[in-house]
C-alpha positions in Angstrom: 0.0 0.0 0.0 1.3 3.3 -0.7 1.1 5.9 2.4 1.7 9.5 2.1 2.5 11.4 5.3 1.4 14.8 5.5 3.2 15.7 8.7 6.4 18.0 9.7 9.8 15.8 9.7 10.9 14.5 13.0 10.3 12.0 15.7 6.8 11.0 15.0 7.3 11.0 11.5 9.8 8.7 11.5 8.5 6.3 13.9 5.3 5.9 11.8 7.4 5.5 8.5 9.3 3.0 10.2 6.1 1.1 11.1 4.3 1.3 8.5 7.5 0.2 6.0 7.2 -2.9 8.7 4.1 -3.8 8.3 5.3 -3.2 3.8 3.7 -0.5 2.7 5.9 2.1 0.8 5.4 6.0 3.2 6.3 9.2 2.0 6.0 12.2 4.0 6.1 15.9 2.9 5.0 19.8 4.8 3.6 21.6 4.2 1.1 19.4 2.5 1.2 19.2 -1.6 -2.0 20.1 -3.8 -4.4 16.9 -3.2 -3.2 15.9 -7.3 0.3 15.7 -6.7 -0.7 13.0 -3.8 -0.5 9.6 -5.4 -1.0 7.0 -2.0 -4.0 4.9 -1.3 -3.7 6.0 2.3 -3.0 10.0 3.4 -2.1 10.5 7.2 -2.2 14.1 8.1 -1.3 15.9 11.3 -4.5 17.6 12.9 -2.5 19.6 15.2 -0.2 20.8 12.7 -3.4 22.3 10.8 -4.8 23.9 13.7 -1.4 25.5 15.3 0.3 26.8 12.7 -2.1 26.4 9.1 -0.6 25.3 5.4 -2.6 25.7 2.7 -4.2 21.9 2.3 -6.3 21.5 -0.7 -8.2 18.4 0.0 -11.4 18.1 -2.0 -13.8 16.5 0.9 -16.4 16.1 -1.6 -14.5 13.9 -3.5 -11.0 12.4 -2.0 -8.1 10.5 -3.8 -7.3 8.6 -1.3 -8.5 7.8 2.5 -7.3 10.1 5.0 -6.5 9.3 8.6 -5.9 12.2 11.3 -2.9 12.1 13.1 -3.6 13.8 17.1 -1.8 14.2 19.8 -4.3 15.7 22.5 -7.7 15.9 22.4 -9.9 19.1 22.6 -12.9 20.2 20.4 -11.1 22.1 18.1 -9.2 18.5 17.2 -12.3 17.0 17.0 -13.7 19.6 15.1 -10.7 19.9 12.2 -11.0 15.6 11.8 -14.6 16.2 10.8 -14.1 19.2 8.4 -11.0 17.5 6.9 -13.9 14.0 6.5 -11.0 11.6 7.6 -12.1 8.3 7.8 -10.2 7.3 11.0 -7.7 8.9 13.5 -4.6 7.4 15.8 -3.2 9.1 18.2 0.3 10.0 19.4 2.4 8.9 20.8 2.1 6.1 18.6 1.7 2.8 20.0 1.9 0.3 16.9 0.0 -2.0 18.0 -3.8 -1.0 15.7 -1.8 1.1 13.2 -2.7 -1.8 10.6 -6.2 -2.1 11.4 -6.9 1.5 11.4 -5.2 1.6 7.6 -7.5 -1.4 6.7 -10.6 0.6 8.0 -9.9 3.5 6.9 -9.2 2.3 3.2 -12.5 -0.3 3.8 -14.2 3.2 4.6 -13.0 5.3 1.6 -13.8 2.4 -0.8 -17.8 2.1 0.4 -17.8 6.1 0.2 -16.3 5.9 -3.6 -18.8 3.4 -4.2 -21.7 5.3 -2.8 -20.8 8.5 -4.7 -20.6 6.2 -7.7 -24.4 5.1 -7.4 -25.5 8.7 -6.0 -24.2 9.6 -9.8 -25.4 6.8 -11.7 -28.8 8.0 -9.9 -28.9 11.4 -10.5 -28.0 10.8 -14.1 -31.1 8.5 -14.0 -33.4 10.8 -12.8 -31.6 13.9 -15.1 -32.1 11.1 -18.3 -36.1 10.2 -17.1 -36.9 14.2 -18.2 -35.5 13.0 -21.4 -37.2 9.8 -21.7 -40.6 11.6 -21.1 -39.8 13.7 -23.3 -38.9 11.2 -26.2 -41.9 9.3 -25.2 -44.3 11.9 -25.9 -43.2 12.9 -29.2 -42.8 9.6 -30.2 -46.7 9.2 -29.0 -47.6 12.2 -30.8 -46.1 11.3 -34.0 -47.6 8.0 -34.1 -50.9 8.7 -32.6 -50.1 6.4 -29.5 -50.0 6.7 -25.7 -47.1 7.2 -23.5 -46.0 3.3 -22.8 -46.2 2.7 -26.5 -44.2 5.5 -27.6 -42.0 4.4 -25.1 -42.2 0.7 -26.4 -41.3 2.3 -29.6 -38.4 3.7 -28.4 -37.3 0.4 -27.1 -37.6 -1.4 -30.5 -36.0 1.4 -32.5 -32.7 1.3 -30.4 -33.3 -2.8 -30.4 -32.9 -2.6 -34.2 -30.4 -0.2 -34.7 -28.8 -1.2 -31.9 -27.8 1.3 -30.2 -28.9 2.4 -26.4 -32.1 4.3 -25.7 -30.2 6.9 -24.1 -29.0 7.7 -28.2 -32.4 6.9 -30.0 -33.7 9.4 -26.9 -31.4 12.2 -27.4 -31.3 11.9 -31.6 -34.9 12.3 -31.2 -34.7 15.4 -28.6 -32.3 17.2 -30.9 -34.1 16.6 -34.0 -37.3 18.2 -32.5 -35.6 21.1 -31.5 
């Protein structure tokens, strides 16, 4: 697995590189931390206290992540706990580091990350869905209207039309669309 440590060099640093290297995973680190697209890990650790104390830039889309993030902290107070919620890490350790639950904490967290990716993958597909049905009901009716049909049968239509041409709906529907236009 490929790690990418976003904290300053020095002690902890380096006792969580050695660890992880340990357990064979291949750890960077860098600080200030690089734009989110020069970060090329499956795994991003990043030092909470760091961005609270003395704030880098740290462009990290939340919305969309390139990797799973885990929060490094060293004491715990509400601004801690409020920074790892912002920053949407999937799991934290704390320092100082015992190794022991350093590997299950990595497996989580990428376990995490890989339902979120998949979740934002079918909250797409969905949308698109629900952006394409507009389309569909559109097609539909002037499919019904030039054939003197209903709805269902227009869309039945439809159906055949890509069936024989053999091409999707989604093509037949937004030919159709652009030629009534």
């Amino acid at each position: 697995m490929r790690i990418h440590l976003l904290v300053p060099p020095g002690g902890e640093a380096n006792e969580l590189i050695q660890h992880l290297r340990r357990m064979g995973c291949s750890a960077v680190t860098s600080w200030p931390p690089p734009p989110q697209a020069e970060i090329d890990a499956d795994v991003v650790f990043i030092s909470i206290r760091h961005l609270i104390e003395d704030p880098p830039p740290f462009d990290w889309n939340v919305e969309d992540p390139s990797a799973a993030l885990i929060a490094i902290a060293d004491y715990e107070n509400p601004l801690m706990v409020e920074k790892t919620l912002s920053i949407n890490a999937q799991s934290i350790i704390t320092m100082p580091l015992r190794t022991f639950g350093v590997l299950m904490e990595v497996l989580l967290s990428v376990a995490n990350f890989k339902r979120e990716q998949e979740r934002r993958a079918h909250i797409r597909r969905l949308e698109e869905k629900v952006r394409f049905s507009d389309k569909i009901e559109k097609a539909k009716a002037i499919v019904a209207r030039q054939h003197g049909v209903n709805r269902d049968e227009g869309y039945t239509l439809l159906r055949q039309f890509a069936m024989r041409k053999r091409v999707t709906i989604a093509e037949i529907v937004e030919e159709l669309i652009a030629g009534a236009e």
